[in-house]
C-alpha positions in Angstrom: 69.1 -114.0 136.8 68.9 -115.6 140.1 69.4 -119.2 140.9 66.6 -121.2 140.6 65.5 -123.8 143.7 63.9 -126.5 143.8 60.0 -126.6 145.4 57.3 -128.5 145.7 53.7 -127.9 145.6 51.2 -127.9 148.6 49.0 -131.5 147.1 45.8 -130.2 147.8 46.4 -127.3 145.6 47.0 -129.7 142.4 44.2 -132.1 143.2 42.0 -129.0 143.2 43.8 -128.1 139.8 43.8 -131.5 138.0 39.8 -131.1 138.6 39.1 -128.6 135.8 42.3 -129.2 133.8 43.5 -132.8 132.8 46.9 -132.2 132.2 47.6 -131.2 135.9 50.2 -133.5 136.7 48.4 -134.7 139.9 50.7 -137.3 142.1 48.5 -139.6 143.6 49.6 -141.7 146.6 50.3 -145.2 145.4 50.5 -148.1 147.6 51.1 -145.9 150.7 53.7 -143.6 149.8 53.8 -141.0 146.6 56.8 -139.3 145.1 57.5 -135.6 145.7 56.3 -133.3 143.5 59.4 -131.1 142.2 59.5 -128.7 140.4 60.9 -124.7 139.2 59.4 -121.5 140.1 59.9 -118.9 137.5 57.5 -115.8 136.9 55.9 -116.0 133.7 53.8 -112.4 132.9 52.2 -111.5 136.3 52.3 -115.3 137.6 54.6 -117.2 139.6 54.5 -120.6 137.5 55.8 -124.0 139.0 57.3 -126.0 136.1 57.7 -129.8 137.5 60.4 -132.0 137.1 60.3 -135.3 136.0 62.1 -138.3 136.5 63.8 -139.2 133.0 61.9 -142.4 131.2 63.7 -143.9 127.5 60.5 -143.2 125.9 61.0 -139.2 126.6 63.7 -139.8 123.7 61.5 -139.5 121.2 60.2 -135.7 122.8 63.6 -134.3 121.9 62.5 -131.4 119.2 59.4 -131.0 121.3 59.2 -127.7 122.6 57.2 -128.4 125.9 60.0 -130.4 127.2 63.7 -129.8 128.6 65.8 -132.3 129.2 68.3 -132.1 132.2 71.4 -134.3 131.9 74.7 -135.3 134.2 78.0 -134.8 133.6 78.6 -137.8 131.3 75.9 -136.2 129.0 73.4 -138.9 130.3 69.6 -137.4 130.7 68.2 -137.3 134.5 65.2 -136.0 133.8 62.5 -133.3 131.6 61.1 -130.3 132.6 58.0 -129.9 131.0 57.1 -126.8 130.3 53.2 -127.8 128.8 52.2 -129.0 132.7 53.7 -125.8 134.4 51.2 -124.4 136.7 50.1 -121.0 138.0 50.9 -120.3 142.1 49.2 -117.6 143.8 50.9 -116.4 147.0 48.8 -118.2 149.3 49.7 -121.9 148.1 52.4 -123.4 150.5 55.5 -123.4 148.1 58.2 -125.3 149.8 61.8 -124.7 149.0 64.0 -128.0 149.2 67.5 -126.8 149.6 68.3 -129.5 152.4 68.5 -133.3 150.9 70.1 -135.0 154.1 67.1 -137.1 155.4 67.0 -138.5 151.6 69.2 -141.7 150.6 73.0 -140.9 148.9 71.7 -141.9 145.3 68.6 -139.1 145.5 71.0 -136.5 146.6 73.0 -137.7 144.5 70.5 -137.2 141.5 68.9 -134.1 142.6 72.0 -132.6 142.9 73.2 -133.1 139.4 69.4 -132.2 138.3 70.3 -128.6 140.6 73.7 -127.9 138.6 72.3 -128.6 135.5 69.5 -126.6 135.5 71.3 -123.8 136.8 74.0 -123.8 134.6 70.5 -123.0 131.7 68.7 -121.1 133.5 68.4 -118.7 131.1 67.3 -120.9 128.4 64.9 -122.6 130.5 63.1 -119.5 131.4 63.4 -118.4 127.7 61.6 -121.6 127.1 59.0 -121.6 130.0 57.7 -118.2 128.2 57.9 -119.4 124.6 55.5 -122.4 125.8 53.4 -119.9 127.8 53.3 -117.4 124.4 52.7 -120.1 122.1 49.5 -121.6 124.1 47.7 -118.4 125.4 48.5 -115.8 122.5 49.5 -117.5 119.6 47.1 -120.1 119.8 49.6 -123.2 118.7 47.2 -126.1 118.0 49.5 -128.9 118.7 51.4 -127.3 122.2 47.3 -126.1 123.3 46.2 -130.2 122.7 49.1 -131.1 125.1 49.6 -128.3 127.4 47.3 -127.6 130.5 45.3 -124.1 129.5 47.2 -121.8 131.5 44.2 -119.1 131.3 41.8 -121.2 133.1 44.3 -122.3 135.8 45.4 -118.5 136.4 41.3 -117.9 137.2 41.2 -121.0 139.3 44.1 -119.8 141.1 42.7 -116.8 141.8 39.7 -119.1 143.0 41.7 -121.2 145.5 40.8 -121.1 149.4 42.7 -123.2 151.3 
């Protein structure tokens, strides 16, 4: 398997999302400045999916058996952050997906971070992607009412991708 990178999202692309599905993780600009939206790409049936990252909160501790998350930790075992698997969304080939392989205009401690986040999840990709496709599975085919009430509906985003003009 190749290495994953890390990407983010063109915005209008998820604000146009987040309209018809409410768990779209939609960043919105806060007080003048928003963070980036980060995130996998990993092909799930015939879709590129974006799977975001997010930055690691105490209250995710409680999420450990929950299959819609992965956690991502550092080297003393300490979690960074989640990748949740139940707000991954479809990409067509049109949406601006930008790689982020270069951290140097960022500040020592984010590069820091997001290059602990990088090792990590490449040293699982496999599992992760194993994951991304259970979660995917689970939603669409096996109709799992719990994942379905906290997942977005991956069906309805891979029509509204389809949809998109830029």
């Amino acid at each position: 398997m190749k290495e994953l990178l890390f990407y983010t999202v063109d915005k209008n692309y998820i604000k146009y999302l987040s309209k018809f599905e409410k768990h779209v993780s939609y960043n919105k600009d806060e007080i003048g400045h928003s963070r980036p939206y980060l995130g996998i790409v990993l092909r799930i049936e015939n879709y590129e999916y974006f799977v975001p990252l997010y930055s690691y909160k105490c209250h995710y501790e409680k999420y450990k058996n929950n299959p819609s998350f992965f956690f991502v930790y550092g080297r003393k075992n300490n979690p960074l952050a989640i990748i949740k698997f139940s707000a991954m969304i479809p990409v067509p080939n049109n949406i601006n997906v930008t790689s982020i392989l270069e951290y140097n205009n960022q500040d020592k401690k984010y590069r820091d971070l997001i290059s602990a986040e990088y090792r990590y999840i490449n040293s699982n990709k496999e599992e992760i992607c194993k994951r991304a496709n259970k979660m995917y599975i689970s939603v669409t085919k096996h109709k799992n009412n719990f994942l379905k009430t906290i997942s977005c509906n991956f069906k309805l985003l891979e029509k509204k991708s389809v949809e998109y003009k830029e």
